[in-house]
N, C-alpha and C positions, 0 to 999 in steps of 0.2 A: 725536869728530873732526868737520872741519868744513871742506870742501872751501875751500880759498883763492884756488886759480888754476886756470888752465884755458888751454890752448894748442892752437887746429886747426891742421892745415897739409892743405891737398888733402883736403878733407874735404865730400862733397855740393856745396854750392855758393861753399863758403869756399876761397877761397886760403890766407888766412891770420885769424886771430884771436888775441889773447892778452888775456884776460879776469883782469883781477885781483877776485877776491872777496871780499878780507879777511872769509875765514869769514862772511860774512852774506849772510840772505836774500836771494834776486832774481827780480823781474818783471823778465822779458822781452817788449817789447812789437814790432810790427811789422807789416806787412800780408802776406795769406797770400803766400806763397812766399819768404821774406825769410830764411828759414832757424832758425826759431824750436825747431820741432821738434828739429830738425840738432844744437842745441848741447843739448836736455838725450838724444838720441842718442846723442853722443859722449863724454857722463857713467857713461852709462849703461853702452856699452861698453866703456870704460877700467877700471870697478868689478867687472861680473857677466861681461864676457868674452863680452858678446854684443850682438848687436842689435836692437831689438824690432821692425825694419821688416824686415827680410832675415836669408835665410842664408847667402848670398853677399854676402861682406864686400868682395867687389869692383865691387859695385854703389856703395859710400861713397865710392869715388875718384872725385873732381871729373874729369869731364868732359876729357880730353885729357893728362893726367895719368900717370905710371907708379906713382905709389902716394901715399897720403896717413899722416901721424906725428899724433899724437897726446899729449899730456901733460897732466898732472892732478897738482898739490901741495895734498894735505891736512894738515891743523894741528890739532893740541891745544893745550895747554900745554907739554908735554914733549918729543912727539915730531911731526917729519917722515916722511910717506909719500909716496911719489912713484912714480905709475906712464907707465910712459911704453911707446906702442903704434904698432906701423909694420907698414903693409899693400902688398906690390908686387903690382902682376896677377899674376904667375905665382911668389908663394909665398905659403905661409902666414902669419897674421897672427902678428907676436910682441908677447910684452906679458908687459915685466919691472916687476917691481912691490918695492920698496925702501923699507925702515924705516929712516931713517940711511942707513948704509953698506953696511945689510946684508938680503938676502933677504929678503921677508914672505910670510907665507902668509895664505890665504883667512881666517881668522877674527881677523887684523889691517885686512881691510877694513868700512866701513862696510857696511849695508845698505840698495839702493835700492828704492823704492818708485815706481815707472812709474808714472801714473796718465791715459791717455788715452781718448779717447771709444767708443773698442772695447769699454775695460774696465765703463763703465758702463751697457754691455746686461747686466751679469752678471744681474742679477734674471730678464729674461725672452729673454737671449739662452741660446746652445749649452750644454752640458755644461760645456765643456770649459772655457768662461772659471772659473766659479765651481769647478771641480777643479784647474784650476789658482794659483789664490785660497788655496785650501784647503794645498794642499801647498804651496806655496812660503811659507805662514806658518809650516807645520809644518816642514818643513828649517829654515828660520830659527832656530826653539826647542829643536827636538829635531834636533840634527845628525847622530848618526846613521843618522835615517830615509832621509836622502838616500842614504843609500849602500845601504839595504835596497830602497829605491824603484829603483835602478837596477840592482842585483842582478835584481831582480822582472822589469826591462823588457827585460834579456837573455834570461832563459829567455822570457819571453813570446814576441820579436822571432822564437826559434826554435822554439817550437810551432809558431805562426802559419806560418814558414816550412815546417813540415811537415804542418800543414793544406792548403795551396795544392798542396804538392805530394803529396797525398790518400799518405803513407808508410803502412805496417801498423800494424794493432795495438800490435804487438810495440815499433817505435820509437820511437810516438805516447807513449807509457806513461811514454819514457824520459823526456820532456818534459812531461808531467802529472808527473809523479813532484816536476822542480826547481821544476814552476810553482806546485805546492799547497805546498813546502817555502819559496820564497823572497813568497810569496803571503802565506801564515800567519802569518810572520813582518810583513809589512809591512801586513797586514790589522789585526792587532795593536796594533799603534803609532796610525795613524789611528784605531782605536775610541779608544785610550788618549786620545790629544791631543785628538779632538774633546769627549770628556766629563770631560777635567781641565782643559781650557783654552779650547778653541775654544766653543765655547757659552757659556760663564757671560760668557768677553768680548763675545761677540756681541749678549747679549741684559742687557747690564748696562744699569741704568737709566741716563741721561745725569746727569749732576752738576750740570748750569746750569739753571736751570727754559728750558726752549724751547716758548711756550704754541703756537705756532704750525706747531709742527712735534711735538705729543703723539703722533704715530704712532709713535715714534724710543722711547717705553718700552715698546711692546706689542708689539716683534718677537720673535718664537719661530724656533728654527733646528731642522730636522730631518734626520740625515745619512740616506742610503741609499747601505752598504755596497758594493753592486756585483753582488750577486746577493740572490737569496729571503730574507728574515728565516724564521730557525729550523732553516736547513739551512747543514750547513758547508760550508767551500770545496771540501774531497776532493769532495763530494757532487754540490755545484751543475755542477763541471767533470764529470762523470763522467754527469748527467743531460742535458749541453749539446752531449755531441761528437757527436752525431748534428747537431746543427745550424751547430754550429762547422764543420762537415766540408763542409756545403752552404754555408757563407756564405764560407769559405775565412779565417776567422779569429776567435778567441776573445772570446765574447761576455759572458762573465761574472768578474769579479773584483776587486780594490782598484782596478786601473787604470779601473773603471768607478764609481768613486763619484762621488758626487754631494748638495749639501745644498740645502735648500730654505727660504727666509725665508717666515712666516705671518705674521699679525695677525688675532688674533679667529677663529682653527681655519679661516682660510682663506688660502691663495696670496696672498703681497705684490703678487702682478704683476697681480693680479684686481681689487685692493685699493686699488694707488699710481696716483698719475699719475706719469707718464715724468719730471716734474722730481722729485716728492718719491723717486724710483727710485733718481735719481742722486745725487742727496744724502746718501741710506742707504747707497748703494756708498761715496763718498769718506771718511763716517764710519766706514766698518768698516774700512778702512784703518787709520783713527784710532787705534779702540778697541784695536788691539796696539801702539801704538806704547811704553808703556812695559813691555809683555811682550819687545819684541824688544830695548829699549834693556838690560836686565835680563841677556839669553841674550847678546846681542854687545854688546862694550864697546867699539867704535867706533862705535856709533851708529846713528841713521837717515840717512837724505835720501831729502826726498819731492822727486819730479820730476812735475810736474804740468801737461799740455799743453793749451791751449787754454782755460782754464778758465771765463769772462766767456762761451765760445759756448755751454757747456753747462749753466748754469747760470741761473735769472732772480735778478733782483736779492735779491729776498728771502733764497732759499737760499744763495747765494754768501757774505751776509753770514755764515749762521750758519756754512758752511765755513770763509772766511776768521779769524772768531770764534774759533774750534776751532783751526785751523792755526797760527795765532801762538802759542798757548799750550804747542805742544807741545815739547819737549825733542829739537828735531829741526831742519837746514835744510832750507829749502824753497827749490825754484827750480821759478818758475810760466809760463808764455808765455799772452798776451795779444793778440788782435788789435787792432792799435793804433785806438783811435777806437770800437772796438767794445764797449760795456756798457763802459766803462773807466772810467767817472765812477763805475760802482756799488763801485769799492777804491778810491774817497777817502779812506776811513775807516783805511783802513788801507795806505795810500803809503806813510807815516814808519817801517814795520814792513820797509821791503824798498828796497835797490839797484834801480836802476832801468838798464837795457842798451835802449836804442832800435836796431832793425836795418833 
């Protein structure tokens, strides 16, 4: 599937927009604050049901405003999807999502792919970027796991809660008890997907000879579980509550994994400079994209922000290279005037939106 149109109303800085796509690619270009962001935001949020700038979905209403609507018509061959989303200051967001005539559910939507300049500290940024990387490719594949992962995040949310509130033994136990149980389980899964899927993708040699970028076949991926290698999870929790108890929250488990890129038995981030960094982020993107097209049969869309600021001209080429080739739409933003000459090359691959 392949998004076709696109409708803002009261949305950031848009009054109004209605964007025809006919299913194909788009460069969005413009100068900052033009709202570039804003529209592949509002893709975003019409798809995953969320937003990647805020949690407060009342901050997206334009300025003077009592709420901003939303619409999104995707196309195949065969069928129409249409979701369409309306936010008032004081209710909830709603967002009815329709096949036809008729109700759809989450694995009739496509899957987006964010790709902003946050994402590509994962190398030598927080945890949390490259965990979250990690799991949200693995939901993607293994859907399941999302429901074992949020299972996990409940008892977690209530240990935790009974750490701060320093409870006995006796209650504590009750809460070790769900957390090693829905833990095990979701501990499970992640070893599973990282060493039947996530790795051999990772570190798969590239297909196209790239002399200039040979770092790209010698990356090695290492996960760390979330606690001690060689001691199980009953154990690790049960060796950690004396310090879970002083920190007032649980230090060790799946929720604490983490994987690491090498080259030559040593740290990428040691290794790369800051552009070739980001270039191996937007490729690992890549490398699942016919894993995820495979697990979901609507597809990808890559949403891709800013890309020409983060990029030098070299790199961008072998991204945009890449990008075109894949079995997926892309919608890019661009600072207008900014490295814009360096996607000459590939203009005639993509609609072009000046804002």
């Amino acid at each position: 599937m392949s998004i076709a149109r696109l409708f803002i109303k009261n949305f950031r800085l848009f009054k109004e927009l209605d964007l025809d796509l006919k299913k194909e690619n788009l460069l969005i270009t413009g100068p900052n604050g033009s709202g570039k962001t804003s529209v592949l935001e509002a893709i975003n949020l019409l798809i995953s049901r969320k937003s990647v700038r805020t949690r407060d979905l009342k901050e997206c209403i334009k300025e003077g405003c009592e709420g901003f609507s939303l619409g999104l018509e995707i196309k195949n061959k065969k069928e129409v999807l249409t979701i369409k989303a309306a936010k008032q200051v004081n209710k909830r967001v709603s967002i009815i999502t329709k096949l036809g005539n008729s109700p759809a559910t989450k694995v009739k939507l496509p899957i987006t792919q964010f790709i902003q300049a946050e994402d590509l500290r994962m190398i030598e940024g927080e945890t949390e970027l490259r965990r979250d990387f990690f799991n949200k490719t693995m939901f993607h594949v293994e859907h399941s796991s999302e429901i074992d992962y949020k299972n996990y995040k409940k008892a977690l949310s209530q240990r935790n809660i009974s750490l701060k509130r320093k409870v006995s033994e006796k209650e504590l136990k009750v809460w070790n008890e769900a957390l090693i149980e829905t833990g095990s389980i979701l501990a499970e899964k992640q070893k599973f997907f990282f060493e039947s899927i996530f790795k051999e993708a990772m570190e798969e040699k590239s297909k196209k000879g790239m002399a200039k970028a040979g770092f790209l076949n010698q990356i090695k991926v290492v996960i760390k579980k979330g606690w001690s290698e060689g001691v199980s999870f009953s154990k690790a929790l049960v060796e950690s509550e004396e310090k879970d108890r002083a920190l007032g929250y649980t230090s060790v488990g799946p929720h604490r994994l983490d994987f690491k890129y090498f080259i030559n038995n040593k740290l990428a981030k040691s290794f790369l400079s800051r552009g070739q960094q980001k270039l191996l982020i937007i490729l690992s993107y890549f490398k699942f994209n016919d894993i995820l097209i495979t697990a979901n049969e609507s597809g990808v869309v890559y949403l891709i922000d800013d890309i020409t600021s983060e990029l030098d001209q070299e790199n961008l080429a072998i991204v945009l290279e890449q990008a075109v080739e894949l079995k997926a739409q892309l919608l890019i933003t661009a600072i207008k005037g900014k490295s814009l000459s360096n996607m000459t090359p590939f203009l005639d691959k993509f609609r072009q939106l000046i804002l």
